[in-house]
N, C-alpha and C positions, 0 to 999 in steps of 0.2 A: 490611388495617387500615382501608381510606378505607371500604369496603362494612361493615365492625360498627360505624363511627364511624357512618357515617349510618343503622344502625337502631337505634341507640342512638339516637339524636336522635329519630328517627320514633316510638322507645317510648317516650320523654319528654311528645311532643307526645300520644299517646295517649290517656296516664294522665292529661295535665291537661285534655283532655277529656272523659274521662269523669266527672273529678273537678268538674269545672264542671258538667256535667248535671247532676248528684248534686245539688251545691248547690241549682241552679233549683229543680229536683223538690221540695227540701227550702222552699221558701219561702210562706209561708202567701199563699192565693188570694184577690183583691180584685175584688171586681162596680164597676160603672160607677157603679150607683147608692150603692155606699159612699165611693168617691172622691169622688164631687162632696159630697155629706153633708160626709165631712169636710174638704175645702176650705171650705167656707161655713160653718163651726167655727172653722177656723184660719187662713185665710187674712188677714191682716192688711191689704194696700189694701181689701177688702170692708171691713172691719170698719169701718176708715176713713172709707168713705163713708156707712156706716150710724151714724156719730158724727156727720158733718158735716151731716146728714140732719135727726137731730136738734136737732143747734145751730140749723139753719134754722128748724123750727118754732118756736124758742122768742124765735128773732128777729122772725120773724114777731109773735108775742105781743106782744113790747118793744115793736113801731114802733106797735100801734095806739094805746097809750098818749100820744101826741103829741098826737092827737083829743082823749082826755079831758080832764074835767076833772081839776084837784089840789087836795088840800086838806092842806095844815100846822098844826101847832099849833106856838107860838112860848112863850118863857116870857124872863123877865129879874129877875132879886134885882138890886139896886144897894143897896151902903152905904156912909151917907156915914160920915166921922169927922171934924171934930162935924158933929154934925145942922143941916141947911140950917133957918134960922127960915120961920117960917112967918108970917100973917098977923095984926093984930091984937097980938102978942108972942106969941102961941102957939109951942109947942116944937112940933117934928114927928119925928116916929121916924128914928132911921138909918137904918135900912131902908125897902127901897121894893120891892113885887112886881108885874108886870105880865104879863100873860097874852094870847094872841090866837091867834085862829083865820084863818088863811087861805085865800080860796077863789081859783082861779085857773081860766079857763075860756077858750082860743083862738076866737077868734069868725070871724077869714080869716086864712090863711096863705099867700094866692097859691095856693091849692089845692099846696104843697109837703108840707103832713103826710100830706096824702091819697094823693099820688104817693110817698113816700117808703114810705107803709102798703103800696101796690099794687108797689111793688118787693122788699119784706120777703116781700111774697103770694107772686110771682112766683119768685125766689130759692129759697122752699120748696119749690116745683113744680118747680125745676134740681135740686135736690137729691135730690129724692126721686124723680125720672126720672135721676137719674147712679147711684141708690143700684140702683134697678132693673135697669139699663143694664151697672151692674159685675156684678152677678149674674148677667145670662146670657155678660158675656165673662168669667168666671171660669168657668159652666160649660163654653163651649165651649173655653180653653184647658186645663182641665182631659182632657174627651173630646179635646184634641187629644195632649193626652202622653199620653192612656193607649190612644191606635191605635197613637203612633208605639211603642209598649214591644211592644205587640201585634203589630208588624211587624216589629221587631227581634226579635222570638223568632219571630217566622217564617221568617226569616232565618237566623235559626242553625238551625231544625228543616228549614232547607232545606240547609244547609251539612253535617249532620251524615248526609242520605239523599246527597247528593252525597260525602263522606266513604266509607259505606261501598259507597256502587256502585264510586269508585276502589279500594277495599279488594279488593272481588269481582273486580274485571275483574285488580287484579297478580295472583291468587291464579290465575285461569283463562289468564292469561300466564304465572307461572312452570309450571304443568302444560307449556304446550305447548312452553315454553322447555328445558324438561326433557327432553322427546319428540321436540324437536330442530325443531319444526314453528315459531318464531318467532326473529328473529333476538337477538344483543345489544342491537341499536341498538333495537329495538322494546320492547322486552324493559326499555329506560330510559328508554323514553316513558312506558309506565305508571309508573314509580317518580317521574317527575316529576311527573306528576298527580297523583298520591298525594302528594305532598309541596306543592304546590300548593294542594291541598282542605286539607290540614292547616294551611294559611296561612292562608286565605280562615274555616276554622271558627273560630278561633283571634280572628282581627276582631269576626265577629261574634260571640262569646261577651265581647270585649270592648264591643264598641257595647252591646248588651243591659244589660250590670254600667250601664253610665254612664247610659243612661237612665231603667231602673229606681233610679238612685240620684236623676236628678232628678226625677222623679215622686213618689218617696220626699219628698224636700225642697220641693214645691210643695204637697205635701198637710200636712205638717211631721212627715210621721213619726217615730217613731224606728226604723222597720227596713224592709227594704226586704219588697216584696211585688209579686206576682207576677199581673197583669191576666186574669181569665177571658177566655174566649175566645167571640167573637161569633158568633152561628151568624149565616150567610147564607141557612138557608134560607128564613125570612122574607120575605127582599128578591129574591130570585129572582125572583117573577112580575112586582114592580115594576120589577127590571131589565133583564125579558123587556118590559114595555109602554114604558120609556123606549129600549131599543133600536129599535125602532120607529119612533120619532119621527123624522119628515124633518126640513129648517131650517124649513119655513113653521109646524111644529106647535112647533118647540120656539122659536121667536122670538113665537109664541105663550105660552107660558110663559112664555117670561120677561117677556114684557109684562106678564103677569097677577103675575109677582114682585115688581116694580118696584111695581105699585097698590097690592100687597097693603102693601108696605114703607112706603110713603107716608101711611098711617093707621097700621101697627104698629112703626117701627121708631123705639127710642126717642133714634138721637141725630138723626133729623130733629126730633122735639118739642123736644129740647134747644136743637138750633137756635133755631127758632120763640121759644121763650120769651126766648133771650138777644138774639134781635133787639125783643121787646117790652120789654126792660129797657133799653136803650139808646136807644128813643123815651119812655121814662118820664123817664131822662136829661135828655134833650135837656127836655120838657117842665119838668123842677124849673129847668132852670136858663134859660128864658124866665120861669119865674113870680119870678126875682130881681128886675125889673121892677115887680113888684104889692106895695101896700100890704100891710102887716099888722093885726090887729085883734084888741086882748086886752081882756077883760072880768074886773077883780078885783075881790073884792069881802073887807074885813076886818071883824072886830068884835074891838074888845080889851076888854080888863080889866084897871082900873089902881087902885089905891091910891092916897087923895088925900095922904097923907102922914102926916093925925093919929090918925083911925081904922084901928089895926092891921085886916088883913083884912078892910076893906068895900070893893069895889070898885065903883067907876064905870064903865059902859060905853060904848062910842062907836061907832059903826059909820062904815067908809070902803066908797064905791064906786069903781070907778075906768075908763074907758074910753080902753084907751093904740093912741092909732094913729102908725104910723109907715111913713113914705114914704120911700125909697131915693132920694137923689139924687146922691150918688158914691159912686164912682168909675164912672161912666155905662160908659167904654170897656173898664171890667175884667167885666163885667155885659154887656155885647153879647160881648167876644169868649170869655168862659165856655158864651153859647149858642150860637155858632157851633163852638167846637170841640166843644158835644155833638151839635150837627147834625150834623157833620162826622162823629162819633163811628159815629153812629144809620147814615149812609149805608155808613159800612165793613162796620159789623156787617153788614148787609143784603146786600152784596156778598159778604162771605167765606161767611155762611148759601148764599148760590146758590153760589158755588163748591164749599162740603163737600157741599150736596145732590148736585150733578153727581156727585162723589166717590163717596156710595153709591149713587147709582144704578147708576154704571157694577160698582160691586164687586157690590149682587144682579146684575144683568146677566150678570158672569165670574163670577158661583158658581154661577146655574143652567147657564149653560153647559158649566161643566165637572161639571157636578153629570151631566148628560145623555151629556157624551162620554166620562165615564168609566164609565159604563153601557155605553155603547156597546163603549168599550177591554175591559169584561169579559167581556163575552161571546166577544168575539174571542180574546180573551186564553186564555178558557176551554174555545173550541176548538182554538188552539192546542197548547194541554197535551197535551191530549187524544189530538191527532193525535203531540206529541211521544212521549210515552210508550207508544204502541204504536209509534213506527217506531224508538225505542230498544232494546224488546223484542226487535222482528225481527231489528235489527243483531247485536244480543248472541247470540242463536241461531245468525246466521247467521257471527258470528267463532269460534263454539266450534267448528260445521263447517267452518272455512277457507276460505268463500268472497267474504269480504271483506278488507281489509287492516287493518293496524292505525289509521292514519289515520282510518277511516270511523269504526270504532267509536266512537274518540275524541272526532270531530265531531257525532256520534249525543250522546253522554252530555254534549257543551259544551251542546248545543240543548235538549235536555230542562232542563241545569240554567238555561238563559237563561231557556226557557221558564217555569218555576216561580217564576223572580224575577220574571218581567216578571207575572203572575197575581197574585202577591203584591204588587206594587206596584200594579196596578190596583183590584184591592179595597179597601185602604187610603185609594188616591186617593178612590175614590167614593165614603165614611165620612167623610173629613173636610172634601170638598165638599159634601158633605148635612149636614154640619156649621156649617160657615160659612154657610150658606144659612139656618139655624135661627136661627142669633144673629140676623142680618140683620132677620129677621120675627119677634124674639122670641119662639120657641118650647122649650119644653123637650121637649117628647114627640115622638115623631117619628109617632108616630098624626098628631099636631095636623097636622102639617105633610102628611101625605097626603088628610087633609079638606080642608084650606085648598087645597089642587090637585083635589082633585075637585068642588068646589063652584063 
């Protein structure tokens, strides 16, 4: 009863793997370059920044206005009830209409509009370097959920060769079981492995559902899809000349990362810019100290009272200066804490700078050793999979034990993972390497190294 219970259970686990195949097979196939398309569609922090991007420009706009000149027109009806006398005993109208133009023109501001204009400037230059800046970390987290989807169905297309090599070997054990040539105890080693590979498929078939469901949700799909598949052969001969590389050649490179990152990589200019918005700061609030000087100038039109609709004009000039003399202590330490302000900014800029350098620094270096991990890796296989072969031949002939064989098909299957995760690895560290130096092509990024 315990032996049909448990292949009852083995042909449950079967059919829902094969029935999980099915599905995959069934799910319409998505390129790299239509993922990213549609995240920079849907993605909504983008979208975000490409609003706020905008609002900067038009901030911008606003503050130069503070420079200019203004001009108003003013109007006033008064009526009286009764009519104010006038001159002479003359009667004068109830009504009264006055009309004026005004012209208003900033002549100093302690250079504060100026500074305020050149921080509005600046501000649009953050904005439209963050709006950039989201764009290639939305590419690259995008290329990064669609290796890791990529590697989880590698994963299970390595679960499911590992599946039926357990498959193959109970089938060439119950024969010899049969023939009397293998014992019981051996005889449920393979049924353990087999049941085992059916656990391990089973994982990954579920890690695969979960990540193509968030892939699915980053991109905002509505259904889930299923990542082409990257060829390597491409990068072969690149990951044949980066194997190569000793430390003196590859600490070369990454020197050459680190340059390259320091004119392209857009949250060093970030930087940069918010440490010049923080001495513009400090700057507006030393010019609280300095006079002001406004230049207006009016002409009105006014009704003398008797004569409906003749009016009289007058013209006013006017030159208003005003000098700050309190609160003297709220005005010095307004400029000290933007000095204060300006020096932090300029500290925490060299600390994030230190930050990405050292991250290009560990992306080419692992961008390099995991070049290196593939190759290895990829002889590894190599060598596993013919010295699988032989075991397997040499257990049909009885001249191994059951043990080896076992060890044989663990090593092959370690080996096919460890391959799998090295390629991966060195995809998403040439990845992170991309954003780094703002690149989208990955052409760009093998000229920027051969140059």
């Amino acid at each position: 009863m315990k032996r049909v219970l448990t292949i009852l259970v083995l042909g449950v686990l079967l059919a829902s793997t094969w029935a999980q195949e099915v599905a995959f097979d069934a799910l319409p196939s998505l390129s790299m370059e239509a993922a990213k398309a549609q995240a920079l569609k849907n993605n909504p922090a983008y979208q975000a920044k490409e609003a706020a991007f905008s609002a900067a420009k038009w901030a911008k706009t606003n503050a130069i206005s503070t420079v200019l000149p203004s001009l108003s027109f003013g109007g006033t009806y008064l009526y009286n009830d009764p009519a104010v006398g006038g001159q002479m005993g003359a009667a004068t109208n109830k009504d009264m209409r006055t009309m004026s133009l005004n012209l208003s023109q900033p002549v100093f501001l302690g250079g504060k509009a100026w500074q305020a204009y050149k921080i509005s400037s600046t501000s649009a230059e953050i904005a439209e370097l963050s709006y950039q800046n989201q764009r290639y970390t939305l590419l690259s987290d995008v290329e990064s959920k669609y290796l890791s989807a990529l590697q989880l169905k590698s994963v299970y297309q390595i679960s499911q060769m590992d599946l039926k090599s357990a498959n193959d070997n109970l089938a060439l054990a119950k024969i010899k079981q049969d023939n009397g040539l293998l014992s019981r105890a051996d005889y449920l080693r393979f049924q353990s492995r087999l049941a085992s590979k059916e656990v391990s498929a089973l994982q990954a078939q579920t890690s695969l559902q979960l990540v193509l469901t968030d892939l699915a949700n980053y991109l905002g799909a509505s259904e889930l899809m299923m990542p082409e598949e990257i060829t390597m052969e491409n990068e072969e001969s690149f990951i044949a000349e980066l194997d190569t590389y000793d430390l003196a050649v590859t600490n070369r490179l990454s020197g050459k990362m680190v340059q390259l990152a320091s004119n392209r990589n857009l949250s060093y200019q970030i930087m940069d810019k918010s440490v010049e918005l923080s001495k513009r700061a400090y700057s507006i609030a030393k010019a609280s100290f300095l006079p002001t000087l406004m230049l207006t100038g009016s002409r009105q039109y006014r009704e003398n009272g008797i004569d409906r609709y003749k009016f009289a004009a007058s013209n006013q000039i006017m030159l208003n200066l005003s000098v700050p003399l309190l609160p003297g202590v709220g005005f010095y330490s307004s400029a000290q804490k933007a000095k204060e302000e300006s020096r932090k900014a300029s500290l925490d800029a060299k600390t994030a700078t230190d930050g990405i350098k050292l991250g290009v620094e560990s992306a080419t270096l692992n961008w390099v050793s995991s070049a290196k991990q593939v190759q290895s890796a990829k002889l590894a296989l190599s060598y596993s999979e013919e010295l699988y072969l032989q075991m397997q031949e040499r257990f049909r002939m009885n001249m191994i034990s059951t043990l080896e064989l076992l060890d044989a098909e663990l090593m092959l299957s370690s080996a096919r993972m460890t391959y799998n995760t090295t390629i991966y690895t060195y995809l998403k560290s040439r990845s992170a390497l991309m954003q780094a130096l703002a690149v989208e092509d990955v052409n760009e990024l093998y000229t920027l190294i051969e140059n």
